[in-house]
N, C-alpha and C positions, 0 to 999 in steps of 0.2 A: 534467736541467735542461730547461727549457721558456721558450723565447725569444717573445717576443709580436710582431712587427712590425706597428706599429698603422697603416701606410701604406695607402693608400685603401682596399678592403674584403677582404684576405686576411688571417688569422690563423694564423701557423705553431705547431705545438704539437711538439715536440721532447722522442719518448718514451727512457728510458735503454734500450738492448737489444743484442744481437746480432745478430737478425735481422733480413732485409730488410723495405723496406715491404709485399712482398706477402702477407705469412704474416700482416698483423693483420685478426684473423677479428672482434674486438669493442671496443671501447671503453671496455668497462665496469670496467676493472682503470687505467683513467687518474685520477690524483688530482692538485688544483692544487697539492700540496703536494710533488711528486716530487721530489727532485734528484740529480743524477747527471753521468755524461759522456755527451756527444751521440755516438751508435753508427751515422749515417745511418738512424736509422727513424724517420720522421717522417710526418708528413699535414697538409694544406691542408684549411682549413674555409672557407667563403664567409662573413661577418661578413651581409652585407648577401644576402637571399634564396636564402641555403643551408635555411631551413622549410620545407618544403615540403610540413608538416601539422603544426599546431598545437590538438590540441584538447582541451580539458579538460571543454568540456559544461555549463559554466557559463548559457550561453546558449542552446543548445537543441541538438539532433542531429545540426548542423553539414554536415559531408560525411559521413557513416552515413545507409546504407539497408538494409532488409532486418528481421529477427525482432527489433528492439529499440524499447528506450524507455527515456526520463530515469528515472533512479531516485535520492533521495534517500540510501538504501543502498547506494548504488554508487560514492560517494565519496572516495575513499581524499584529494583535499585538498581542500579547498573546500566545497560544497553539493549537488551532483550529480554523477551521473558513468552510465554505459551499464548498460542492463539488455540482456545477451543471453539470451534466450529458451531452454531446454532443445533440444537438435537443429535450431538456428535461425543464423542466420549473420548477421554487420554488414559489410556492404559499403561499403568507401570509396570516395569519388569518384577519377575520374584522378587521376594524377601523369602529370602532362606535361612534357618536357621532362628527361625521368631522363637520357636520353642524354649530356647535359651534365654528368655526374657520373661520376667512379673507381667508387663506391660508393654505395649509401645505406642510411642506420640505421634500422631499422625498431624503437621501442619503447613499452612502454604498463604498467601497472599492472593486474594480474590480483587473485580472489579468487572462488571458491566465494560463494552465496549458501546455502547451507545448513554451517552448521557441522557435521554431522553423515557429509555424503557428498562425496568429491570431484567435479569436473567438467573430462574431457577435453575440450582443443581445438588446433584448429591453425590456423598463419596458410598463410594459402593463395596466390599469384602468378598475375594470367593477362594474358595479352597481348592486343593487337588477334587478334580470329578464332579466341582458341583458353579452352579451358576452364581451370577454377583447378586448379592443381597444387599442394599443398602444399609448403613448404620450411622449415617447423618444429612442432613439441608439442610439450606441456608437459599437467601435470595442475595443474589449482588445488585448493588446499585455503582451508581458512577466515582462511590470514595472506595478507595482499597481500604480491605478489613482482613484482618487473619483469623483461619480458621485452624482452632485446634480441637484433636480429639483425640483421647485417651482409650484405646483397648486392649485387651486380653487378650494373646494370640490364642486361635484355636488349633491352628497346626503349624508343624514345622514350616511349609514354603504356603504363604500365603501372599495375595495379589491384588493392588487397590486401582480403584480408576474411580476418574471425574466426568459424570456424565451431566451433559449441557443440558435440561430437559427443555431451556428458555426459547425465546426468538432471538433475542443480542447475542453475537459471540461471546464467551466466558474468556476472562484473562487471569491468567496466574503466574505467579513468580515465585521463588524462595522457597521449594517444596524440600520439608525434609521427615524425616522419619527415622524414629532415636528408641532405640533398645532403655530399657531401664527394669533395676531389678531393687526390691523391696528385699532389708535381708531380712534372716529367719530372729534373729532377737538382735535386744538393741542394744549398741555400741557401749563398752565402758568408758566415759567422761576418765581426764585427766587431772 
C-alpha cells in the first residue's frame, strides 16, 4: 500500500516488506500499482527540488563535458540523446549540495551504437581533491536498458561520469539524478 501525503513538498511512498529501510539498494522493483500492508519500509522523496539532474539532450549537452556529442541515434525518447565516444568519458557538472540527501539515484538509458559488438562502461564517483573511482558496470549491447544505482553521498559537491572503456561508441539518454531522504521514524497512519 502506498499512502501519498500531499502537504507542502514531501511525498511518502510506503513499499510492502519485511525489511528495514536500510537494505533498499534500488527503486526499480517500485510500481504505482502495488498493494499490500505497510511493513515500516518506507522513503521520503522531496516533490519540490529532489532533481538534481534532469537531462534528456533535447536541447543540447546540457551539464556533459568530455568525449561526446548530440547524436540523433542516441535517442532512445525523443530526438537526441549522448554520443560517447569509444575509450572516452562524459562528465557531469557538480551535484551540490548531495549532503542534504539519505541517498541519491543515479539513472540513465544505455545502448551499443554498433549492433554487432558490445561496449563496456562504468559510472564512476569522485570528490573534491580526489580522482573517480568507479561504483558500477555494466555492458551494453544493441537493446536499450536502464541503468540504475543507488548511493550514499559522501560529500556535499560530488561528480559522476560515464566512461566508455568499449570499442562501439556508448549511447545514452534520460540521465537523471534524484535526492531522496529516509525519514528518522515512521509516519503516523490516519
Amino acid at each position: 500500500m502506498k499512502v501519498v501525503c500531499g502537504l507542502f513538498q514531501w511525498l511518502a511512498v510506503f513499499v510492502c516488506s519485511s525489511a528495514d529501510a536500510s537494505s533498499v539498494s534500488s527503486l526499480s522493483s517500485i510500481n504505482k500499482n502495488d498493494v499490500g500492508s505497510i511493513n515500516h519500509r518506507y522513503r521520503y522523496l522531496q516533490e519540490e527540488g529532489s532533481s538534481l539532474l534532469n537531462q534528456a539532450f533535447e536541447e543540447g549537452l546540457g551539464d556533459f563535458t568530455g568525449g561526446v556529442s548530440l547524436s540523433d541515434a542516441a535517442a532512445h525518447t525523443g530526438s537526441k540523446g549522448l554520443l560517447i565516444s569509444s575509450k572516452k568519458s562524459a562528465k557531469m557538472d557538480w551535484v551540490t549540495k548531495a549532503k542534504n540527501y539519505d541517498k541519491l539515484e543515479i539513472s540513465f538509458w544505455y545502448k551499443s551504437s554498433n549492433d554487432k559488438e558490445n561496449t563496456s562502461f562504468d559510472l564512476g564517483e569522485k570528490l573534491p581533491a580526489t580522482k573517480f573511482e568507479s561504483i558500477s558496470t555494466a555492458t551494453a549491447t544493441s537493446e536499450w536498458t536502464k541503468h540504475t544505482v543507488e548511493v550514499t553521498p559522501r560529500a556535499n559537491r560530488i561528480r559522476y561520469r560515464i566512461n566508455n572503456s568499449g570499442v562501439s561508441d556508448l549511447l545514452i539518454d534520460e540521465v537523471s539524478i534524484i535526492g531522496l531522504n529516509l525519514p528518522t521514524s515512521p509516519p503516523t497512519t490516519i
